[in-house]
C-alpha positions as CSV (number, residue, x, y, z in Angstrom):
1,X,-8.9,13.9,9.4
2,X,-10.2,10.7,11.1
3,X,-12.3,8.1,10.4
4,X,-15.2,7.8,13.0
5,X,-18.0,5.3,13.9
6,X,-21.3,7.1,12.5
7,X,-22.7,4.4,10.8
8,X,-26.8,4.7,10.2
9,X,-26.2,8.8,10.6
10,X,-28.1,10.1,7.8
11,X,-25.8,10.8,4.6
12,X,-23.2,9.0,6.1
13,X,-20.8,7.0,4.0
14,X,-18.6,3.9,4.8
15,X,-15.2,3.8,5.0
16,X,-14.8,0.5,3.4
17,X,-17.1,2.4,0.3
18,X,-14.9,5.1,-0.1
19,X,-11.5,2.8,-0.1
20,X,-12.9,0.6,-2.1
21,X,-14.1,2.9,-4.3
22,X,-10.3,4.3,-5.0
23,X,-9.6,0.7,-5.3
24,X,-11.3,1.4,-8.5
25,X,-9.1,4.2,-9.3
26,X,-6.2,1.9,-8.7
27,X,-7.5,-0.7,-11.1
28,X,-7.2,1.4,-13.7
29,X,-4.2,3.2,-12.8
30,X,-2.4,-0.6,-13.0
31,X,-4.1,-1.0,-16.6
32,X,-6.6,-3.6,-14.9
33,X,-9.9,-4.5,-15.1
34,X,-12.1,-2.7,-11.9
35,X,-12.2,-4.9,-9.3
36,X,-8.7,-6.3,-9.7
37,X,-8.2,-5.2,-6.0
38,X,-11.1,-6.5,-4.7
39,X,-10.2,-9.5,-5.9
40,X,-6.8,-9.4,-4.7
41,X,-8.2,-8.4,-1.2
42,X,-10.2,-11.2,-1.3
43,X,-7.4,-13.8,-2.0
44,X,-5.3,-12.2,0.7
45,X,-8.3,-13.1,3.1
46,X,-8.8,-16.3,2.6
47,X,-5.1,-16.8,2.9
48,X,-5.0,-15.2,5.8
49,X,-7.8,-17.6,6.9
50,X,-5.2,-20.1,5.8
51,X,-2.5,-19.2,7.8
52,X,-4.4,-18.4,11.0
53,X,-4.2,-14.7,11.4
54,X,-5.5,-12.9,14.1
55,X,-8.7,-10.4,14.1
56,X,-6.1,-7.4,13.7
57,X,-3.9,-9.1,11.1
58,X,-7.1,-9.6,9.0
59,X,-8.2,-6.3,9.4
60,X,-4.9,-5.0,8.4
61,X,-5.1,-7.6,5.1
62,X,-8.7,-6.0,4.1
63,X,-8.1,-2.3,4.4
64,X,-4.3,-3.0,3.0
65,X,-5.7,-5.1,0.0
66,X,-8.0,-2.4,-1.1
67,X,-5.6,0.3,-0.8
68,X,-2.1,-0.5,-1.4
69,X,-2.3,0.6,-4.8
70,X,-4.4,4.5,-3.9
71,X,-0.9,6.2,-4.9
72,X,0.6,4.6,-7.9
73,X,-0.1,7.2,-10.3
74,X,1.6,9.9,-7.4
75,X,4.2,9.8,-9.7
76,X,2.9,9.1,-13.0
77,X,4.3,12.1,-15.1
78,X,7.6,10.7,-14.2
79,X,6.7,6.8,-14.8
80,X,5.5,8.6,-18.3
81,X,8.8,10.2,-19.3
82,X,10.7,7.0,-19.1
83,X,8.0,4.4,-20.3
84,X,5.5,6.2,-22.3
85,X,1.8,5.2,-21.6
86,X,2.8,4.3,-17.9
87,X,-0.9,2.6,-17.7
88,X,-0.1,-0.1,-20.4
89,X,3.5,-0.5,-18.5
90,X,2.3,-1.3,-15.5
91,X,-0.1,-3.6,-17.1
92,X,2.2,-5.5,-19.2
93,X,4.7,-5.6,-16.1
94,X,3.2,-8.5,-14.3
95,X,4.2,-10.6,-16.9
96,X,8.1,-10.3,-16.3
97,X,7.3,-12.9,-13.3
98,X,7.5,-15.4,-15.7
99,X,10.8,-13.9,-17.8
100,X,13.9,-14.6,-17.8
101,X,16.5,-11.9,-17.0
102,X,17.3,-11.4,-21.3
103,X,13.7,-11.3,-21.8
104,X,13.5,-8.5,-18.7
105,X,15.9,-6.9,-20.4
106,X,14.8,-6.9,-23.8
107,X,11.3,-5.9,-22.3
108,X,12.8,-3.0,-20.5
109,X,14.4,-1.3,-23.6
110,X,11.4,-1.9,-25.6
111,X,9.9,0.3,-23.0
112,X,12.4,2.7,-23.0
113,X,12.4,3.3,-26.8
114,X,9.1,3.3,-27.5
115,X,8.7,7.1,-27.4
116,X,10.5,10.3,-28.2
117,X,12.9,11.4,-30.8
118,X,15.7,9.3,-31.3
119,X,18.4,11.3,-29.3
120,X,15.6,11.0,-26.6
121,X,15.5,7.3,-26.5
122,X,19.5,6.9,-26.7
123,X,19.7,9.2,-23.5
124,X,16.9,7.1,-21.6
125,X,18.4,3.7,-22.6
126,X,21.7,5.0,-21.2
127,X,20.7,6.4,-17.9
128,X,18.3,3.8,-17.2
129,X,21.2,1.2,-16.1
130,X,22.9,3.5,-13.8
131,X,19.7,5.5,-12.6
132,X,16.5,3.2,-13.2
133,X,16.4,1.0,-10.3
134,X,17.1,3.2,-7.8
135,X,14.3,5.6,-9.9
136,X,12.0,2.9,-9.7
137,X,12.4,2.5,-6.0
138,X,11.7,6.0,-5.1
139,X,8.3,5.6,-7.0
140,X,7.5,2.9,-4.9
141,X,8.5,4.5,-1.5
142,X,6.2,6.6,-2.1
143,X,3.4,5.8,-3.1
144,X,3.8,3.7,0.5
145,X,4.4,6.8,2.4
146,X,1.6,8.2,1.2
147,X,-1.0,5.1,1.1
148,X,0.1,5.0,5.0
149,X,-0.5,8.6,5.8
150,X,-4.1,8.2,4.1
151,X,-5.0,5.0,6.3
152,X,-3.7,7.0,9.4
153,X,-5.3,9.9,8.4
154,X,-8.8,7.7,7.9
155,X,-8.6,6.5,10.9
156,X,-7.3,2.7,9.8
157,X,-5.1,1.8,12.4
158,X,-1.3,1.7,12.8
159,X,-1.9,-1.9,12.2
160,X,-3.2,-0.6,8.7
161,X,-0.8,1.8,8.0
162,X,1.7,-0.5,8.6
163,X,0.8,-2.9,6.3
164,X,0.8,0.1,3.6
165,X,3.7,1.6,4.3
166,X,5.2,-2.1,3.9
167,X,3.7,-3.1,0.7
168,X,6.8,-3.3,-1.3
169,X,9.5,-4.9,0.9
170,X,10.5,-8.2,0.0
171,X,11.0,-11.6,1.5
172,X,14.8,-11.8,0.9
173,X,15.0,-8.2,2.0
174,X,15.7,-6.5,-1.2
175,X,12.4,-4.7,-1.7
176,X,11.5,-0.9,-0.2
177,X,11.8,2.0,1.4
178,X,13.8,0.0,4.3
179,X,14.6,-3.3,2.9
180,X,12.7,-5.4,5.6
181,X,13.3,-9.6,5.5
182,X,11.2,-12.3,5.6
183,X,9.2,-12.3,8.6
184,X,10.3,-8.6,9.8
185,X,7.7,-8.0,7.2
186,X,4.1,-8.0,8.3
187,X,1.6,-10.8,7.6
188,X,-0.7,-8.2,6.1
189,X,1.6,-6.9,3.7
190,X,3.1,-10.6,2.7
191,X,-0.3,-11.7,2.2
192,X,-1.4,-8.8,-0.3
193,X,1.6,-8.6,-2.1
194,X,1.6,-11.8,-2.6
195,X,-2.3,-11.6,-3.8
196,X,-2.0,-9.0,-6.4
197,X,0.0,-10.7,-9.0
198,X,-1.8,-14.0,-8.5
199,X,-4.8,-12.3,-9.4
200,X,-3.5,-11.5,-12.5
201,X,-1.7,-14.5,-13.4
202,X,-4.3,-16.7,-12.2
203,X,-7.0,-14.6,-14.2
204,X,-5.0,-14.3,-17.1
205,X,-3.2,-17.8,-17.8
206,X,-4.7,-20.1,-15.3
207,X,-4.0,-21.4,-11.7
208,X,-1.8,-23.6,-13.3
209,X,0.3,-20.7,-14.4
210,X,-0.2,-18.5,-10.7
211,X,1.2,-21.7,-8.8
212,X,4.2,-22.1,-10.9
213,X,5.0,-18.5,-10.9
214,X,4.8,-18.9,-7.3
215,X,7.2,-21.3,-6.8
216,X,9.5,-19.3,-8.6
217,X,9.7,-16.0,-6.5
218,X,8.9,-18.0,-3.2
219,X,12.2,-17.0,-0.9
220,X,13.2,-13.9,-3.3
221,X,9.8,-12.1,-3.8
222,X,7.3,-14.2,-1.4
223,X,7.0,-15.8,1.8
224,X,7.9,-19.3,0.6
225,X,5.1,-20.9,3.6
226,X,2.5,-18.2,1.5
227,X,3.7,-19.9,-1.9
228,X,2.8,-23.5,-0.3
229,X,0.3,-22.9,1.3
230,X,-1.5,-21.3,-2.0
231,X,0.2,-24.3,-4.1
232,X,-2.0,-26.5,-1.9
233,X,-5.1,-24.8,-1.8
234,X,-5.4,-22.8,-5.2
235,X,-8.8,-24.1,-6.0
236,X,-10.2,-22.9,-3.1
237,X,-8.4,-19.4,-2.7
238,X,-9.2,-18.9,-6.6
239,X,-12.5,-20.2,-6.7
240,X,-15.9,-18.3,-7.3
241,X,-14.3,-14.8,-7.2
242,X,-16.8,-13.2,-9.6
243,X,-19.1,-13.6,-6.9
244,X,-17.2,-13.5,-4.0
245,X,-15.0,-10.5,-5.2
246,X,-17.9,-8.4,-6.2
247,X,-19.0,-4.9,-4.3
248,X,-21.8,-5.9,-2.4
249,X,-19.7,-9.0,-0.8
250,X,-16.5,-7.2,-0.4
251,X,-18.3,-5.0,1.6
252,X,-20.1,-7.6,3.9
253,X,-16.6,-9.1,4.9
254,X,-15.3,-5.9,6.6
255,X,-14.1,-6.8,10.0
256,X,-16.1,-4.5,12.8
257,X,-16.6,-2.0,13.8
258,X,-17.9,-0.4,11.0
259,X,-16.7,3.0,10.1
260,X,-18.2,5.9,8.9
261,X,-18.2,9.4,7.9
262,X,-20.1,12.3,7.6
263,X,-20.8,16.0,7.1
264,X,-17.4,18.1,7.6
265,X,-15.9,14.2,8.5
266,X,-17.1,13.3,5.5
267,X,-15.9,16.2,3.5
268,X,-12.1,15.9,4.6
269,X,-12.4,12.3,3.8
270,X,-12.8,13.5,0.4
271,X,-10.4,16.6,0.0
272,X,-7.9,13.9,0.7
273,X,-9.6,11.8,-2.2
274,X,-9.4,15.1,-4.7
275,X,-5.6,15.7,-3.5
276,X,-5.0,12.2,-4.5
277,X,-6.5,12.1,-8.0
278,X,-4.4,15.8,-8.4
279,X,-1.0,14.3,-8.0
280,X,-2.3,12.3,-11.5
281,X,-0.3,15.6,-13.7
282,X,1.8,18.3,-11.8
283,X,-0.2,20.3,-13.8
284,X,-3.1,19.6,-11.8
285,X,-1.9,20.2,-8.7
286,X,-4.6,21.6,-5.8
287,X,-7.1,21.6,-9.1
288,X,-10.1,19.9,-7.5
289,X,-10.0,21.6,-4.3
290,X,-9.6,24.9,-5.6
291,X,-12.7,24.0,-8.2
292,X,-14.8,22.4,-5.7
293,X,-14.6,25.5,-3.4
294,X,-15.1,28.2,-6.3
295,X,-18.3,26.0,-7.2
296,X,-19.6,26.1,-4.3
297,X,-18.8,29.6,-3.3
298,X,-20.7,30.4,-6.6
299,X,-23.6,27.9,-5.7
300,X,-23.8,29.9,-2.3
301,X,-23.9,33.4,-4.2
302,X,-26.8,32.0,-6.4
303,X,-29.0,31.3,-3.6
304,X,-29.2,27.7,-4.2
305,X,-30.0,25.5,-0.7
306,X,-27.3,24.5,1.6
307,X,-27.9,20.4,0.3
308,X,-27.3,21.7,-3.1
309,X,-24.3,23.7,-2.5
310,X,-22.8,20.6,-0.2
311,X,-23.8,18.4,-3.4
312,X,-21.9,20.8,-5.5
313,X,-18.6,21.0,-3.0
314,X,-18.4,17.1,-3.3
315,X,-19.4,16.9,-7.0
316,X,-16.1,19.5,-7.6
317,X,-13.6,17.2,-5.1
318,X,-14.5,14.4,-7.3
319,X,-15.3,15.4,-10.8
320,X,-11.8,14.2,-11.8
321,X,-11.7,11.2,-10.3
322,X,-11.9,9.4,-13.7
323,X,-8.6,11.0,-14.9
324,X,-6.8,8.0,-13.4
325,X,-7.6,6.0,-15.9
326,X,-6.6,7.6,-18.7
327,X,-2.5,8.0,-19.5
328,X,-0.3,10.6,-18.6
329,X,0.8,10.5,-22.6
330,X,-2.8,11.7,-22.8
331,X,-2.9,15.0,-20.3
332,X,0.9,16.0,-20.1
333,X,1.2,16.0,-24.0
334,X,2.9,18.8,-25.1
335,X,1.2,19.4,-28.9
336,X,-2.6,19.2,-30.4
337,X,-4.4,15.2,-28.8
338,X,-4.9,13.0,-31.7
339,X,-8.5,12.2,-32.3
340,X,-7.9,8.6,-30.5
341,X,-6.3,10.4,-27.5
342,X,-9.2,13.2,-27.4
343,X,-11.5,10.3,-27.3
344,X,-9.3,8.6,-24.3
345,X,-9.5,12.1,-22.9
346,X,-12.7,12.2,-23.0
347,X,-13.4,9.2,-21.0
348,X,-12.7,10.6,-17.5
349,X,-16.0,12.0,-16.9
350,X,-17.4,8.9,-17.7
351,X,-15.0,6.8,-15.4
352,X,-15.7,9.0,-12.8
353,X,-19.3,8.0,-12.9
354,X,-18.4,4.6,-13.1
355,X,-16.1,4.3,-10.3
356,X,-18.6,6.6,-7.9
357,X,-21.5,4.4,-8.9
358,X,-21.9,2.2,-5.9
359,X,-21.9,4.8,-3.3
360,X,-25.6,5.5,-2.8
361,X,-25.0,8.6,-0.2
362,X,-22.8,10.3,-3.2
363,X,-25.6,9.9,-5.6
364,X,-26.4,13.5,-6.1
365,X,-22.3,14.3,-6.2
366,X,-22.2,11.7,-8.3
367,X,-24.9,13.0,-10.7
368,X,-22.8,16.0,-11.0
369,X,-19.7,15.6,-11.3
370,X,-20.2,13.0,-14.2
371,X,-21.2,16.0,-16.6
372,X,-19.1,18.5,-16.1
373,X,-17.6,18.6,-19.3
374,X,-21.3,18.6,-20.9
375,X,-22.3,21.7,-22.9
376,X,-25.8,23.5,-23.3
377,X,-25.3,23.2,-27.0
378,X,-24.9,19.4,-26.9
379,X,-21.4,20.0,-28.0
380,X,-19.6,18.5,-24.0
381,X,-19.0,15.1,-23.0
382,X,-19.0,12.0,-22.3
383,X,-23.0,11.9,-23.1
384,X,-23.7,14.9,-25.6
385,X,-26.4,17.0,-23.0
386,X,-28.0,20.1,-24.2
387,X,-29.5,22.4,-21.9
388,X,-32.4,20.7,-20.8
389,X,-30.2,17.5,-19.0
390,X,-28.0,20.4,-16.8
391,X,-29.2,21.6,-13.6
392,X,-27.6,25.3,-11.8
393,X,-25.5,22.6,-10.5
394,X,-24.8,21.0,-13.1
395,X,-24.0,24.5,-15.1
396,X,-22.1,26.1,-11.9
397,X,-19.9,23.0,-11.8
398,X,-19.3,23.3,-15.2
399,X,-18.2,27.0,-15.1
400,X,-16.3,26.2,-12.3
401,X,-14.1,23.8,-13.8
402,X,-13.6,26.1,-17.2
403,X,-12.6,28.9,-15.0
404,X,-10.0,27.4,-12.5
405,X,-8.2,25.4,-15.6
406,X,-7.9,28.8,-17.6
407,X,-5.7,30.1,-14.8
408,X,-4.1,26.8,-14.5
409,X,-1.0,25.8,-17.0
410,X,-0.8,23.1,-19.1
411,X,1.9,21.2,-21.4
412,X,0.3,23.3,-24.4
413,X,-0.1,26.6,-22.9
414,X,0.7,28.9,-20.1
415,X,-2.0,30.0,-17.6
416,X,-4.4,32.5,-18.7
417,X,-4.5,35.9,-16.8
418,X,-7.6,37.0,-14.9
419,X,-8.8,39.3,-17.6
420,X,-7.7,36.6,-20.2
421,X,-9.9,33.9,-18.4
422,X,-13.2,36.1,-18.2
423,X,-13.1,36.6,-21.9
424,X,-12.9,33.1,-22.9
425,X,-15.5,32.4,-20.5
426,X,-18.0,35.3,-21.9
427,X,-17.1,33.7,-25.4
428,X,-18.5,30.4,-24.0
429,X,-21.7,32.4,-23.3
430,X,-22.4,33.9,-26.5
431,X,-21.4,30.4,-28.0
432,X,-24.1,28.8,-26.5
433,X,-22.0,26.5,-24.3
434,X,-21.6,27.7,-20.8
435,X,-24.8,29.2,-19.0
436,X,-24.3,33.2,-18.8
437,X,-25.9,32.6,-15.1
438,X,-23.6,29.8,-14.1
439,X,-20.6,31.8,-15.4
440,X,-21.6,35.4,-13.6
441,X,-21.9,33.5,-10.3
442,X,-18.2,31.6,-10.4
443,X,-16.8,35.1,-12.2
444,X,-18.2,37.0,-9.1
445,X,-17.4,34.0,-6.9
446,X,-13.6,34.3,-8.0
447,X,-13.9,38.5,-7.3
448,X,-14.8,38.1,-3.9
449,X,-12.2,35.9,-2.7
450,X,-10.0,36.6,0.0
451,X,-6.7,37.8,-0.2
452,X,-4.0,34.2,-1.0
453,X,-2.6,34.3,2.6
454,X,0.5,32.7,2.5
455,X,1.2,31.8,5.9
456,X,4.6,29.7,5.1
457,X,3.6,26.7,7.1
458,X,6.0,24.6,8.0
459,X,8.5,27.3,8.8
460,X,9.0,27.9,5.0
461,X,10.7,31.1,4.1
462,X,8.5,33.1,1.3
463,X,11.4,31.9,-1.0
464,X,10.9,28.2,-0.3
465,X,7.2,28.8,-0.9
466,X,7.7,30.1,-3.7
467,X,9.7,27.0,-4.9
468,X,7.4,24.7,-3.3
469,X,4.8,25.5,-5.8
470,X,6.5,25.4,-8.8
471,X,8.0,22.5,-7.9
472,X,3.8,21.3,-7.1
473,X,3.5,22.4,-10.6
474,X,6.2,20.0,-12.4
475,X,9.4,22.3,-12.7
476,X,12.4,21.5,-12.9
477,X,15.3,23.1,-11.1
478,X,16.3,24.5,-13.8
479,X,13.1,25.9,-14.6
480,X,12.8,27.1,-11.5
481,X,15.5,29.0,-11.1
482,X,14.9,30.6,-14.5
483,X,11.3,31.9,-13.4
484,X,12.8,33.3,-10.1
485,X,16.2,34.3,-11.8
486,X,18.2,32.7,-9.5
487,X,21.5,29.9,-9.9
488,X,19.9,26.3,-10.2
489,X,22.5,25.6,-7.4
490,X,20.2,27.9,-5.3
491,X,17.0,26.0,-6.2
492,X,18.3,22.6,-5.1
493,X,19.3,24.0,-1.8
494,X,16.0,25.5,-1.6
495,X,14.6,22.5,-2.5
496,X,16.6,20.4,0.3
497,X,15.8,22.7,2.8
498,X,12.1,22.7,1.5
499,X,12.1,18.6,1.8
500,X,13.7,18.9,5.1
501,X,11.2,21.3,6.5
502,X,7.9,19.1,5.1
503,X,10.0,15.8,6.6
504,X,9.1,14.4,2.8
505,X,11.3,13.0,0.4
506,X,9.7,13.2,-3.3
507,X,7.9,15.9,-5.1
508,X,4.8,13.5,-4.9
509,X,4.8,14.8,-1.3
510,X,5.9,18.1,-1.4
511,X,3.1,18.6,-3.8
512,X,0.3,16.9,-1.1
513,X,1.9,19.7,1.2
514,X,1.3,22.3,-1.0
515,X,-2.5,21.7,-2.1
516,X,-3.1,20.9,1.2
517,X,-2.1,23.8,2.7
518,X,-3.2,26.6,-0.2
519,X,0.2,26.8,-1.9
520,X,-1.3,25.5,-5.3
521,X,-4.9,25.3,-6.6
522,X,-7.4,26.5,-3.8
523,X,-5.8,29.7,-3.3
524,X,-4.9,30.2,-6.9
525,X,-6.9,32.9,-8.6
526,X,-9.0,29.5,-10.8
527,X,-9.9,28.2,-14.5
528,X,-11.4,25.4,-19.4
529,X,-11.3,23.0,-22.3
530,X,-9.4,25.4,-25.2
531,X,-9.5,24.5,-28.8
532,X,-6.8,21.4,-28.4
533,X,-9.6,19.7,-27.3
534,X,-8.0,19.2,-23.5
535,X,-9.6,19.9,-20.3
């Protein structure tokens, strides 16, 4: 997957569009306002203006600034666990710049006991001293690896990817994966780092407040020649970012050449996209590829024409986009969703829309995947459709979607067998909520399948396959070796070797390697919404 040059080729979308794009996803992943990162990016620039950097270096800064943030949610199940609503943490965590080290504290364990039963909260509070930090850190590494891969894999630039894969060191050398110091560490990635929480202080509390804050960290957290230089020239780097930071004129200042993509370009582009949005819940692993090409298989056996079934393929990679902005407390809760968290729930759709809105070549995708949690009967969401808003797209997507989440587990329920799925789905029908049409086409879709090959990239034994995707699918070692009836001693080696073998070092990455190559999702017999109220 590269990036190529084919701006003006009909259908052909920007690179800039699509990063910027899951700029939007980040946004709301970091409990921020969309177009937080454009904003950022656009501080960064005219600091790097500032400082003199080079034609590369301000490349670097634009790309970096929109997606240094793409993977902080690769790990959000885990962020969940020991924080609760990890959106709201991240959100509220800019503000322990201006704390003391008590109040960082006390913030912390408010954190930490804010969810659970009581023996639950005493066990977090107590690991988190000897456990947290380094935790903490292993989040951050990577969602760096994995922001660098994608710019490689784009077609950014090393230049690019550097800056990515640098985004979290720290001036005084303390920051990760490698604990680079002062200038060892990019301009790129000093700039943006540096950008992000100015943005929010400065939005939030004033330039006044951005300055000070500043100061502060300049020598531990920032380049101290960055904080000066801002100190000096805040009005300016602040000023007029409504405008300035706003999608249209984001867009005009990326450096040339342009880059574009299209057709099967185009497509990878955005199976990369759907693998990134899937590392959201481990239950979702390899879900949008594995609905997007059940869709479109089914769009294919209904005759519909080869722009529609494209349409469709996209619409399925990035119908869940909008699940990024919603909590993991949301979609890894184990019991019945409350009616405010159904509602939250119930958003994604909706966000997905949102965030796609800007990309006129995605229009049709766009169109799409936005209702595919509509119903016939008016009953779906987020905008109440009855039958005569759906197209066979619209209904194929839809049945699609159902289908593949049946066969996929959730915190509430194991996966549905084959037989188990079809039922629910003809239930649907007679309902009035799914199209019978729509659902015969994905049902026969799903039958005609090939065989899962499972080719053990990699130079995985069947065994470590095996573990690889439950491991993809959020289980423990314990679990694990439960389900295979094995010693947990023999899943972590399994899991070492498995690590070793991918050249990866979290389960955020092992998963990528799984849906990428058809251990989870896309080669996962696919499949609905049950009566929790949960996609």
């Amino acid at each position: 997957m590269q990036g190529g040059t084919q701006a003006g080729v009909a259908g052909s979308v920007r690179i800039a569009e699509l990063v910027a794009t899951l700029s939007y996803a980040a946004d709301l992943g970091l409990g921020q306002p969309m177009e937080h990162c454009l904003r950022q990016t656009v501080i960064a620039l005219r600091l790097a203006e500032l400082t003199g950097a080079n034609a590369d270096e301000r490349t670097a800064t634009y790309y970096s600034g929109l997606l240094m943030n793409a993977y902080c949610h690769a790990d959000a199940s885990e962020q969940a666990r020991w924080f609760g609503d990890e959106i709201s943490f991240k959100a509220d965590s800019y503000e322990m710049l201006g704390m003391s080290a008590a109040q960082t504290a006390a913030f912390l364990v408010r954190k930490l006991a804010s969810h659970g039963t009581a023996l639950q909260r005493v066990r977090r509070l107590a690991a988190f001293p000897v456990a947290g930090e380094r935790t903490v850190e292993s989040w951050l590494a990577t969602h760096a690896a994995l922001g660098a891969r994608f710019a490689e894999g784009i077609g950014l630039g090393e230049a690019t990817a550097t800056a990515v894969r640098q985004a979290y060191e720290q001036w005084d050398g303390k920051g990760t994966p490698v604990h680079l110091r002062g200038t060892d560490i990019g301009l790129p990635s000093r700039l943006v780092q540096f950008a992000g929480p100015v943005e929010v202080i400065a939005r939030r509390h004033g330039a006044d407040r951005a300055v000070s804050l500043a100061h502060r960290h300049a020598g531990t957290l920032y380049d101290p020649e960055l904080a000066d230089l801002f100190a000096t020239h805040a009005s300016a780097v602040l000023g007029d970012l409504e405008t300035a930071a706003g999608w249209s004129d984001v867009l005009a200042a990326e450096p040339e050449p342009i880059r574009s993509v299209a057709g099967a370009e185009l497509d990878r582009v955005l199976e990369a996209m759907a693998d990134l949005v899937d590392l959201k819940s481990p239950y979702l692993a390899g879900h949008s590829r594995g609905v997007a090409h059940l869709a479109a298989e089914a769009a294919r056996g209904s005759g519909l024409p080869p722009d529609e079934q494209r349409d469709l393929l996209r619409a399925g990679l990035l119908h869940d986009l909008g699940r990024l902005g919603v909590a993991n407390t949301v979609w890894d809760k184990p019991g019945p969703l409350g009616e405010v968290e159904r509602e939250r729930a119930r958003l994604h759709p909706y966000l997905t829309d949102k965030m796609l809105s800007r990309v006129p070549a995605l229009a049709r995708s766009r169109e799409i995947a936005a209702k595919h949690h509509e119903r016939l009967d008016g009953s779906g969401y987020p905008r109440g459709l009855t039958a005569a808003g759906l197209t066979p797209a619209d209904r194929l997507l839809a049945a699609a979607d159902a289908f593949h989440a049946m066969l996929e587990s959730r915190p509430h329920r194991p996966p549905l067998s084959d037989e188990e799925a079809s039922a629910a789905l003809a239930s649907e029908v007679r309902s009035g909520r799914l199209d019978g049409d729509a659902v015969s086409a994905v049902l026969r879709a799903a039958g005609h399948r090939a065989p899962v090959r499972r080719d053990r990239p990699a130079g995985l034994t069947s065994r470590e396959a095996e573990v690889l995707a439950l491991l993809a699918r959020g289980r423990t070692n314990k679990q694990i070796a439960r389900e295979l009836g094995v010693a947990p001693k023999t899943v972590s080696n399994h899991v070492e070797h498995v690590y070793a073998k991918l050249g990866v070092r979290s389960r955020a990455a092992a998963t990528l390697f799984a849906a990428q190559h058809g251990l989870v999702g896309a080669f996962e017999p696919s499949v609905t919404r049950d009566e929790s109220g949960r996609p």
